[in-house]
C-alpha positions as CSV (number, residue, x, y, z in Angstrom):
1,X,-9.2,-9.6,14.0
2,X,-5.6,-10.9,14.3
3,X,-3.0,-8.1,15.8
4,X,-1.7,-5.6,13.4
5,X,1.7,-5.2,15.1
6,X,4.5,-7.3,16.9
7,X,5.5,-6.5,20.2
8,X,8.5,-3.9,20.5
9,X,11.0,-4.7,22.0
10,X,14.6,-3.5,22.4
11,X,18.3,-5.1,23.4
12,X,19.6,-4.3,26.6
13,X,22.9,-5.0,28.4
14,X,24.1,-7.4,30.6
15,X,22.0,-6.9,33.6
16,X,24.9,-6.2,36.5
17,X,26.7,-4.0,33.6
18,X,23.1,-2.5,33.2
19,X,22.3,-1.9,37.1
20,X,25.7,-0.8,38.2
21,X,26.1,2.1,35.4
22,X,22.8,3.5,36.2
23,X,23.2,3.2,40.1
24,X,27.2,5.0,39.6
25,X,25.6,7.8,36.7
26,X,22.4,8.3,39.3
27,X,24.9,8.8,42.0
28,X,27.4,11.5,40.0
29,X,24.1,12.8,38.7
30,X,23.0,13.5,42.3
31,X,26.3,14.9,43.5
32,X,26.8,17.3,40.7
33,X,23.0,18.6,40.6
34,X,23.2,19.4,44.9
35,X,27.2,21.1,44.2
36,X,25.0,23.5,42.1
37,X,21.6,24.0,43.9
38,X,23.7,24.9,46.4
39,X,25.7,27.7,44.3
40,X,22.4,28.4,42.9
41,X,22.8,27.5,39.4
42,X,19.7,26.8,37.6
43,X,20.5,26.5,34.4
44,X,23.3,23.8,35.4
45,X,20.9,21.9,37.8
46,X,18.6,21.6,34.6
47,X,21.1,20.5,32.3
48,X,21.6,17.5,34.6
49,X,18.5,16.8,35.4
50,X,17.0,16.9,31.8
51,X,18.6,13.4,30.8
52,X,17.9,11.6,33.0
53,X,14.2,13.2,32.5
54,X,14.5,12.2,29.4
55,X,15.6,8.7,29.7
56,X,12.6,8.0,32.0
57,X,10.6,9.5,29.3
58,X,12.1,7.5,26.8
59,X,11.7,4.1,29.0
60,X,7.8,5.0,29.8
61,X,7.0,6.0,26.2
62,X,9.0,2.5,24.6
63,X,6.7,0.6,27.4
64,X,3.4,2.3,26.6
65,X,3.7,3.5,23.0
66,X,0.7,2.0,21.6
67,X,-1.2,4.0,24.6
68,X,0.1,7.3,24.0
69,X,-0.8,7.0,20.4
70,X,-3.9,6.5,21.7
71,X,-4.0,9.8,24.0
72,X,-2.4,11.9,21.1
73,X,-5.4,13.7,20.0
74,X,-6.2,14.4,23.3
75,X,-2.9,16.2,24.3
76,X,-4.4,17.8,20.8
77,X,-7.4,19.3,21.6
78,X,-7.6,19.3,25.5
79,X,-4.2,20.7,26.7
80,X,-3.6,24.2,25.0
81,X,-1.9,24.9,27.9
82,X,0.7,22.5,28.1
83,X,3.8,24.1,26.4
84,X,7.4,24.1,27.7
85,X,8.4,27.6,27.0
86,X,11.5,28.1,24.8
87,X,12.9,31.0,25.3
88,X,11.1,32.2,22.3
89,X,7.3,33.0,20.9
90,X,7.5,29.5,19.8
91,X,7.0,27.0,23.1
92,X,6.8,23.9,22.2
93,X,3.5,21.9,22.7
94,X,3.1,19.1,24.8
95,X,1.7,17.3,21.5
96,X,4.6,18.4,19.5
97,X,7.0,16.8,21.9
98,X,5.1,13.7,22.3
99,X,5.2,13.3,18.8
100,X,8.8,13.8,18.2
101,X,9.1,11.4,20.6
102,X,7.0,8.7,19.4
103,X,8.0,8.5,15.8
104,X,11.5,8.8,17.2
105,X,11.1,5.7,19.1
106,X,9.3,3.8,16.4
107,X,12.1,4.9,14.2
108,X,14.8,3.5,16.1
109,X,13.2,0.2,17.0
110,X,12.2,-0.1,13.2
111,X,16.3,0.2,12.6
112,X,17.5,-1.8,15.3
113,X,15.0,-5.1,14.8
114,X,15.0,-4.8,10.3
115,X,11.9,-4.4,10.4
116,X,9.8,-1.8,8.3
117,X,6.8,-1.2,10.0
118,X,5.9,1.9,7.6
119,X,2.0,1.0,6.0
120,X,2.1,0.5,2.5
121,X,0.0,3.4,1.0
122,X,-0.5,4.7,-2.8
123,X,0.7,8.4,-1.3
124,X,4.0,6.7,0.5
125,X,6.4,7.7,-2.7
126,X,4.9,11.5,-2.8
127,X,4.9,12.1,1.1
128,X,8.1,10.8,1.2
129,X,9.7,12.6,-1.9
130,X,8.3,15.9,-0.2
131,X,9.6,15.2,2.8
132,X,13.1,15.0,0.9
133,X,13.0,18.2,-0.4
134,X,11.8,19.9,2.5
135,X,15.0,18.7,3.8
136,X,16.9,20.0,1.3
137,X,15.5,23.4,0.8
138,X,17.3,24.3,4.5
139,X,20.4,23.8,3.5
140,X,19.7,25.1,-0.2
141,X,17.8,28.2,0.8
142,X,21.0,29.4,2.9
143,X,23.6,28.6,0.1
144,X,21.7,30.3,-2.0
145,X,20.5,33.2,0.1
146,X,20.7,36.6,-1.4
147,X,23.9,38.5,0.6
148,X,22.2,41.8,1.1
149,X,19.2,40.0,3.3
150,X,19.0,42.0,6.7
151,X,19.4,38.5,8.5
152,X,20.0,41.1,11.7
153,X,16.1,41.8,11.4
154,X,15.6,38.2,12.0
155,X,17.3,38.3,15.2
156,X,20.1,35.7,16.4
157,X,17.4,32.5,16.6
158,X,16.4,32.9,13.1
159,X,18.4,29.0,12.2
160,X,16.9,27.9,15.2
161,X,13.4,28.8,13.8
162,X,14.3,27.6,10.8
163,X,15.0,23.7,11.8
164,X,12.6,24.0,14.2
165,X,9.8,24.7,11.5
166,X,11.3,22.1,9.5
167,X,11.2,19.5,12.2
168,X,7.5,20.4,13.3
169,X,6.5,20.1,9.1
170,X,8.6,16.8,8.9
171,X,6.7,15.1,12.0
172,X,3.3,16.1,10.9
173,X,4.0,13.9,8.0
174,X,5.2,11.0,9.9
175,X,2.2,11.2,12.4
176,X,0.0,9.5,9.4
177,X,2.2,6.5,9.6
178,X,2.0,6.3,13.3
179,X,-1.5,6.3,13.6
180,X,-1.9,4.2,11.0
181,X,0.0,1.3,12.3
182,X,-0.5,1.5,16.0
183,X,-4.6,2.4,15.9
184,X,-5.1,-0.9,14.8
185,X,-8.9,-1.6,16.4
186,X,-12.1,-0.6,15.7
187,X,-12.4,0.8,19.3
188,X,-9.4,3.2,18.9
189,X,-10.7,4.5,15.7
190,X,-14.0,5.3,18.0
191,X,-12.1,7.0,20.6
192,X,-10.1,9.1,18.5
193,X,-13.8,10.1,17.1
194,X,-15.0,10.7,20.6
195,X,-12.4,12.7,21.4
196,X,-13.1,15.2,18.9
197,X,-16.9,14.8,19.2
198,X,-16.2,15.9,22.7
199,X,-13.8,18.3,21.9
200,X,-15.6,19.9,19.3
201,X,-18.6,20.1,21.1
202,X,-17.1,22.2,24.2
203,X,-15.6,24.1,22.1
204,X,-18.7,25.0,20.3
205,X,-20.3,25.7,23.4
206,X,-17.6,28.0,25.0
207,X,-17.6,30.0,21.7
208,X,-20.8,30.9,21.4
209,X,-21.0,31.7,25.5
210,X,-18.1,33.1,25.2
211,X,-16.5,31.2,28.0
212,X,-12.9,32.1,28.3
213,X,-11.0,29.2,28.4
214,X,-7.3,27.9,28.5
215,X,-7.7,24.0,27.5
216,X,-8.9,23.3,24.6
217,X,-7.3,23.9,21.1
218,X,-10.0,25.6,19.4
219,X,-8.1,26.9,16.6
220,X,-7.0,25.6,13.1
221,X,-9.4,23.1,11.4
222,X,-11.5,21.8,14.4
223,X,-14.7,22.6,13.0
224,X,-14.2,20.8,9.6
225,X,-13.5,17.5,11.5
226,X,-16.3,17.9,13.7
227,X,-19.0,18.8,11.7
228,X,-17.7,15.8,8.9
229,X,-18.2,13.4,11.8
230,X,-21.4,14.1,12.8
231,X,-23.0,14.8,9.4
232,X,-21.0,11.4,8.7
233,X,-22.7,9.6,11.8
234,X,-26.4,11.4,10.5
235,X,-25.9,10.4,6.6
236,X,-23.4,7.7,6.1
237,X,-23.5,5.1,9.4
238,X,-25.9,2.4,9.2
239,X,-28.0,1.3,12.0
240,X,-27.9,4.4,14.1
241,X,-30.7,5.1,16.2
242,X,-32.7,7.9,15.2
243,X,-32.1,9.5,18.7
244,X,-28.6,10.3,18.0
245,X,-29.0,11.1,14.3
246,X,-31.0,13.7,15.8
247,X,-29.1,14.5,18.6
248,X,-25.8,15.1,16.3
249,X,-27.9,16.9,13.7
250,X,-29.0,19.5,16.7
251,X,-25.0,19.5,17.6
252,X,-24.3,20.1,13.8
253,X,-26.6,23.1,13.6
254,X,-25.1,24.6,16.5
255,X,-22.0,24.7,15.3
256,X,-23.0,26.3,11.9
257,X,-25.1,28.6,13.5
258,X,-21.5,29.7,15.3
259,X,-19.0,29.4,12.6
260,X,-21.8,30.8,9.1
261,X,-23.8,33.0,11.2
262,X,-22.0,34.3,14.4
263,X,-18.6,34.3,12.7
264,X,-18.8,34.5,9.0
265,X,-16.0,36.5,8.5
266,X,-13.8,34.4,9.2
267,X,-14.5,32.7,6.1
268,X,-11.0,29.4,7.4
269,X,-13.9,28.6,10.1
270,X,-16.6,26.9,7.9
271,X,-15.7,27.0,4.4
272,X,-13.7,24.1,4.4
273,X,-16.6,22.5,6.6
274,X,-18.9,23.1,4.1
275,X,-16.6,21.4,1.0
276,X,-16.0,19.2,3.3
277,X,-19.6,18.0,3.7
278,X,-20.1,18.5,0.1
279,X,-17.6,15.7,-0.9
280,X,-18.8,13.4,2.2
281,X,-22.2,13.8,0.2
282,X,-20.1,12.7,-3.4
283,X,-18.4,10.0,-1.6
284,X,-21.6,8.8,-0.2
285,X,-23.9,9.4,-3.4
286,X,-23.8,10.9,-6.5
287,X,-27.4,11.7,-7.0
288,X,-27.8,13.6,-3.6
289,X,-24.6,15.8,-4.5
290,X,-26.2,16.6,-7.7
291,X,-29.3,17.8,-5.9
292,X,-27.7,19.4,-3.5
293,X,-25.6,21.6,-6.0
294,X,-28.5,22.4,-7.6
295,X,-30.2,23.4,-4.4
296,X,-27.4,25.8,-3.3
297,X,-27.0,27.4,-6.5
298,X,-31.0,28.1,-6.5
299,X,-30.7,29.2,-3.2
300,X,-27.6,31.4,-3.9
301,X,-28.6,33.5,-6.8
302,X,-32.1,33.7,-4.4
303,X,-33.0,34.2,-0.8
304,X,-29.1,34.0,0.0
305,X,-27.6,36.2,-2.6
306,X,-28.1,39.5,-0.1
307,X,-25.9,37.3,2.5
308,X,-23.2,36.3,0.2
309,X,-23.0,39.4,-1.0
310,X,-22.2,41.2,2.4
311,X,-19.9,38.5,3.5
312,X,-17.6,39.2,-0.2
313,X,-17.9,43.3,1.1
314,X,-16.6,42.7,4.8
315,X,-13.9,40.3,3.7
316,X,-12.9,43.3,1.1
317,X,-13.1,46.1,4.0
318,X,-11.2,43.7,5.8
319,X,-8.0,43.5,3.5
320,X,-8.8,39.9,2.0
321,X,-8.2,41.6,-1.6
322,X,-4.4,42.8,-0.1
323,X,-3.9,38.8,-0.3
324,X,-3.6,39.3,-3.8
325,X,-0.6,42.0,-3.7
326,X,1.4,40.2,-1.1
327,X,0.6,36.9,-3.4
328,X,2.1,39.0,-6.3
329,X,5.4,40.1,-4.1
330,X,6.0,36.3,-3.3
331,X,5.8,35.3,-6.3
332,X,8.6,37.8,-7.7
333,X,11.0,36.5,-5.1
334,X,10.2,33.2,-5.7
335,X,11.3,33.5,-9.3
336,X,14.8,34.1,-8.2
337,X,14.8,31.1,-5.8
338,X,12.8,29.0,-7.8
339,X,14.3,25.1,-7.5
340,X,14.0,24.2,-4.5
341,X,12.5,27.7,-2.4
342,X,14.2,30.0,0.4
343,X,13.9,27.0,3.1
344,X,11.6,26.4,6.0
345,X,10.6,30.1,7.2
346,X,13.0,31.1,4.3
347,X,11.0,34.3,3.1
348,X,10.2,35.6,6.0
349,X,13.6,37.6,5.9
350,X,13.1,38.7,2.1
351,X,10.2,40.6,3.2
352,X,11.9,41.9,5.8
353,X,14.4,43.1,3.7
354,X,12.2,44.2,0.6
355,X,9.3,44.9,1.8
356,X,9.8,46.3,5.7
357,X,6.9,48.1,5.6
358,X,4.8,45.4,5.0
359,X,6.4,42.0,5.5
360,X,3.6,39.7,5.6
361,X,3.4,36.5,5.1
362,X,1.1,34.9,2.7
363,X,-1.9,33.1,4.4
364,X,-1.7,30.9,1.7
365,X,-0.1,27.4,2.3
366,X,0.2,26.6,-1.7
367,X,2.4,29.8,-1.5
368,X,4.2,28.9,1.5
369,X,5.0,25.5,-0.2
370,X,6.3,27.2,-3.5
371,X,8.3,29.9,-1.6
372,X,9.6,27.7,1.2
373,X,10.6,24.4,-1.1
374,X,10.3,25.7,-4.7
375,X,9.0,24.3,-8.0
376,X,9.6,21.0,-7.4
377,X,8.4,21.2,-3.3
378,X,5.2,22.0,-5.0
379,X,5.2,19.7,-7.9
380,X,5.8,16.9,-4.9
381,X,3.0,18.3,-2.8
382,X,0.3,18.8,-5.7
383,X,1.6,14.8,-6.0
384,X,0.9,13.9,-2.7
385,X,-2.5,15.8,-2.9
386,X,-3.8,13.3,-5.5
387,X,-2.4,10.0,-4.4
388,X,-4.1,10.6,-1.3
389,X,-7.4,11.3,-2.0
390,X,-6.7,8.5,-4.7
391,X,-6.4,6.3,-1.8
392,X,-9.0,7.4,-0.2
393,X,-11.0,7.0,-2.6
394,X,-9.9,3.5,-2.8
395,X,-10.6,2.7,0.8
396,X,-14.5,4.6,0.3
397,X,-15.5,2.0,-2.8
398,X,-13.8,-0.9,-1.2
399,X,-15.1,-1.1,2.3
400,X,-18.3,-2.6,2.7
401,X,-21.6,-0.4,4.3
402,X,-20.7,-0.1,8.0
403,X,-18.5,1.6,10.2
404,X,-15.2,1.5,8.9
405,X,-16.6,2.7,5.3
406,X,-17.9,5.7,7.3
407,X,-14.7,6.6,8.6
408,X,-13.3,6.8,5.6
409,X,-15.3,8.6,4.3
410,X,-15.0,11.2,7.2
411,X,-11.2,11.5,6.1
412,X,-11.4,11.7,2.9
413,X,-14.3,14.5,2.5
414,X,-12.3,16.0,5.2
415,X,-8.9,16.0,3.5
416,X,-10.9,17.8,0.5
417,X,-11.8,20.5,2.8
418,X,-8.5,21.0,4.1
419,X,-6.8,21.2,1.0
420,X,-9.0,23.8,0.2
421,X,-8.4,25.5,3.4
422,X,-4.7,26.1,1.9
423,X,-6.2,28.8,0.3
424,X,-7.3,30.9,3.3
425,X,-4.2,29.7,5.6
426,X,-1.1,27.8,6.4
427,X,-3.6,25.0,8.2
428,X,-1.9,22.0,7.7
429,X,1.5,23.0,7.4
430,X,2.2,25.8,9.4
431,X,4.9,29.1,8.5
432,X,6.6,29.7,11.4
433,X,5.5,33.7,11.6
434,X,2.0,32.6,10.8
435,X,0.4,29.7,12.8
436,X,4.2,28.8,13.6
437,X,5.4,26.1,16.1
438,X,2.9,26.8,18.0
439,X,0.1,25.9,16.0
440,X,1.5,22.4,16.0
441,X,-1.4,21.0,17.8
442,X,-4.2,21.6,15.7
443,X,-2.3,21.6,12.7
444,X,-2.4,18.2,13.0
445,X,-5.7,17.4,13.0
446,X,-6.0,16.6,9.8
447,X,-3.1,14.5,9.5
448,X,-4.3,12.6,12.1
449,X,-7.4,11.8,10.1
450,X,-5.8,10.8,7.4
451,X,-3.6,8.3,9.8
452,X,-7.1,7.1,10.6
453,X,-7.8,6.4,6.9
454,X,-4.4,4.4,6.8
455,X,-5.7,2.4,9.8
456,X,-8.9,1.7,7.7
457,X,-7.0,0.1,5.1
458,X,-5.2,-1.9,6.9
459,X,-8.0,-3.3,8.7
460,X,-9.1,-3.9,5.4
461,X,-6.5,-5.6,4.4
462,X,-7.0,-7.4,7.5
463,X,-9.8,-8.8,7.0
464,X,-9.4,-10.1,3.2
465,X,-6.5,-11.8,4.8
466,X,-8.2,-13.5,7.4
C-alpha cells in the first residue's frame, strides 16, 4: 500500500547564519543561567532554560513525529505519573503536552508548505463548527458574565483555568485528525490495539487484586475500549484461532466480573461497555442483536430482575437521583446565558455564587456542553454526534470481511457507548472541576479511536485507489 503522507519538512536558514546564532544564543544562555545559579534564582534559571528545552523538543518531535504519534496512547494509559506540576490541581499530563505539541507542529508545517493535510471526513464541517464556538463562548461568557458573580471564590487562576480547559477540549478534537493521517499502516492500527489490550488487561488485574499502583491510567472509559476489542477479536475477526478467541473471551469475563459484579455501582464503568457491545453486535448482524435483545429483556424481567433492582436502590442511596436537581439548577442559569453558554468552566462560578452550599457540577457532559457553549454549542455537538457515527457507519458496510472492517467496527460500537457515557459523566470532554485537565489522558481514549476509524478510511480509500 502506497504511503499516506509526504515527508515533512521545514525551511531553514543559511547554514553559517544558522550555526553562529545558536552557538552566540547558547553562549548568553549559559552565561545568564550560571549569573543566577549562583544568586540562587530558580525561577530565573528555569525561565532560561525552558526554550531552549523547548526548542530541542520541538527539533526531536518535527524529526520523529510520525513515531510519537505512534507512542501516544502509550503516554495514555502507561504514564499516570508523568505530569509537570502547575502550580495548580491541574498538572499537566505528559499526554496533554505531547499532544499540543504534535498538532502544533503539524499545524505549522501544514501553513508553511500550502498543504492541507486535514482527512476529508463526513463529521469535518460539525467538529469544526464546534470547535468555533467553543472558541467563542470564552470570550462571550466573560462579556456577558452576570456582575454580581463572586469571581473572588474562583480564586486569581480562574482565566487561566478557563483557557486552559478550552485548550485541553480543542486538542482532543484535533487528536482525531492526527491519528488519522499519520497511523497510516495496518501494523500501527495493531499496536495502538495492543497497547490497550495490554493496558486494559493490567489494569483489570490490579483492580480486582487491588494492587496499588501509580502507572497506568485506569480511569475514564478504559473498559469500554477494552472489552469492544476483544469481544471484536472473539465475534467480528475472521481467521482467528480458536485459542485466542478463547483466551480474549476468558480476559472479557474477567473484566465484567470486575466492572458488573465487583463494582456495579459505579454504573460509568460498564454501562457504556455493555451498549457498546450491543451496537458491535448491530454493526456485525442484525439478527444476533435482535436475539440478544430479546434474551436480555427475558433475562431481565427474570432471574436478573432482583439484581437490577438493588443496583437502581444503591445508586438512589447514593445521591444519583440529586443529579436531577442540580440538572434542574443548570438549566435555570443556562436560560439566561443561552447563545452561546458561560464559557469553558464558565458555571462553575454561578454555582459558586447561587448555589454555595451546593455548587456541583453536573456529571453530565450534554449539560456541560449546553452550559459551557450554549444552544447552538449543543446544536453543533448533537451534529457532530450523527455525522460520525454516519461515517462510521460508512466505513462498517464498505470495508470488506477482515481486519480493517473489524476495527471499525470497534470504533464505531465504541463511540455509541461513549456517547452514552455523557449521561453518567464529562468522559470525553472533561469540566475542569470535574475530570478537569487532568483527566486529559484518558479522556482521550475515545477520540483516539475514532482517529483510528479515520485511518480506516483512508486506507480504504487507499486501496480503491491503487
Amino acid at each position: 500500500m502506497q504511503n499516506l503522507q509526504e515527508p515533512i519538512t521545514i525551511p531553514w536558514l543559511p547554514r553559517p547564519l544558522l550555526v553562529g546564532g545558536i552557538v552566540g544564543l547558547t553562549i548568553l544562555a549559559s552565561l545568564a543561567i550560571g549569573h543566577f545559579a549562583a544568586q540562587g534564582s530558580l525561577m530565573m534559571v528555569a525561565a532560561l532554560a525552558f526554550p531552549s528545552l523547548a526548542l530541542m523538543g520541538a527539533l526531536f518531535a518535527i524529526r520523529y513525529l510520525e513515531f510519537l504519534v505512534l507512542v501516544l496512547p502509550v503516554t495514555a494509559l502507561a504514564m499516570r505519573f508523568a505530569a509537570i506540576p502547575t502550580g495548580t490541581e491541574s498538572p499537566l499530563h505528559i499526554s496533554l503536552v505531547l499532544s499540543l505539541g504534535l498538532v502544533g507542529i503539524w499545524l505549522v508545517t501544514m501553513f508553511t508548505h500550502g498543504d492541507w493535510q486535514i482527512p476529508k471526513t463526513s463529521f469535518n464541517r460539525s467538529l469544526f463548527t464546534f470547535m468555533a464556538i467553543c472558541c467563542i463562548s470564552l470570550p462571550w461568557g466573560i462579556l456577558w458574565r452576570d456582575p454580581i458573580l463572586n469571581m473572588a471564590a474562583m480564586g486569581n487562576g480562574f482565566p487561566i483555568t478557563q483557557t486552559a480547559s478550552l485548550a485541553s477540549i480543542v486538542i482532543s478534537m484535533w487528536v482525531p485528525y492526527l491519528v488519522g493521517y499519520y497511523i497510516d499502516r495496518e501494523w500501527k492500527i495493531k499496536f495502538y490495539l495492543w497497547a490497550f489490550v495490554i493496558g486494559g488487561t493490567l489494569m483489570t488485574i490490579t483492580q480486582i487484586l487491588e494492587i496499588e499502583q501509580y502507572i497506568l491510567t485506569d480511569a475514564g472509559l478504559w473498559g469500554l475500549w477494552y472489552s469492544a476489542i476483544l469481544f471484536s477479536v472473539i465475534l467480528v475477526l475472521p481467521g482467528v484461532a480458536w485459542v485466542w478467541r478463547a483466551a480474549c473471551l476468558g480476559l472479557l469475563g474477567m473484566h465484567m466480573y470486575l466492572v458488573v459484579i465487583l463494582n456495579s455501582g459505579w454504573l460509568s464503568g460498564w454501562v457504556p461497555g455493555i451498549l457498546g457491545i450491543g451496537a458491535i453486535i448491530f454493526l456485525y448482524s442484525r439478527k444476533y442483536f435482535f436475539m440478544l435483545t430479546l434474551a436480555l429483556v427475558l433475562i431481565g424481567i427474570g432471574p436478573a430482575g432482583f439484581y437490577i433492582e438493588e443496583i437502581i436502590a444503591a445508586e438512589t442511596e447514593e445521591g444519583g437521583l440529586e443529579r436531577l436537581d442540580i440538572w434542574e439548577r443548570s438549566l435555570g442559569i443556562v436560560a439566561q446565558h443561552w447563545l452561546f453558554g458561560m464559557g469553558p468552566a464558565g458555571y462553575a462560578p454561578y454555582n459558586m455564587t447561587y448555589f454555595p452550599w451546593d455548587a456541583r457540577s453536573t456529571h453530565n457532559n450534554f449539560f456541560d456542553v449546553v452550559g459551557q457553549f450554549g444552544v447552538l454549542g449543543l446544536l453543533a455537538w448533537c451534529w457532530f454526534m450523527g455525522t460520525s457515527l454516519w461515517f462510521g457507519w460508512k466505513t462498517v458496510n464498505r470495508a470488506p470481511p477482515g481486519f480493517l472492517r473489524t476495527v471499525a467496527i470497534i470504533a464505531t460500537g465504541g463511540w455509541v457507548g461513549a456517547f452514552a457515557s455523557m449521561m453518567l459523566g464529562d468522559w470525553i470532554l472533561p469540566f475542569a472541576y470535574n475530570q478537569g485537565i487532568k483527566g486529559y489522558p484518558y479522556t482521550v481514549y475515545s477520540w483516539i479511536f475514532l482517529g483510528l476509524l479515520v485511518s480506516v478510511h483512508r486506507m480504504l480509500d487507499a486501496q480503491d485507489a491503487g
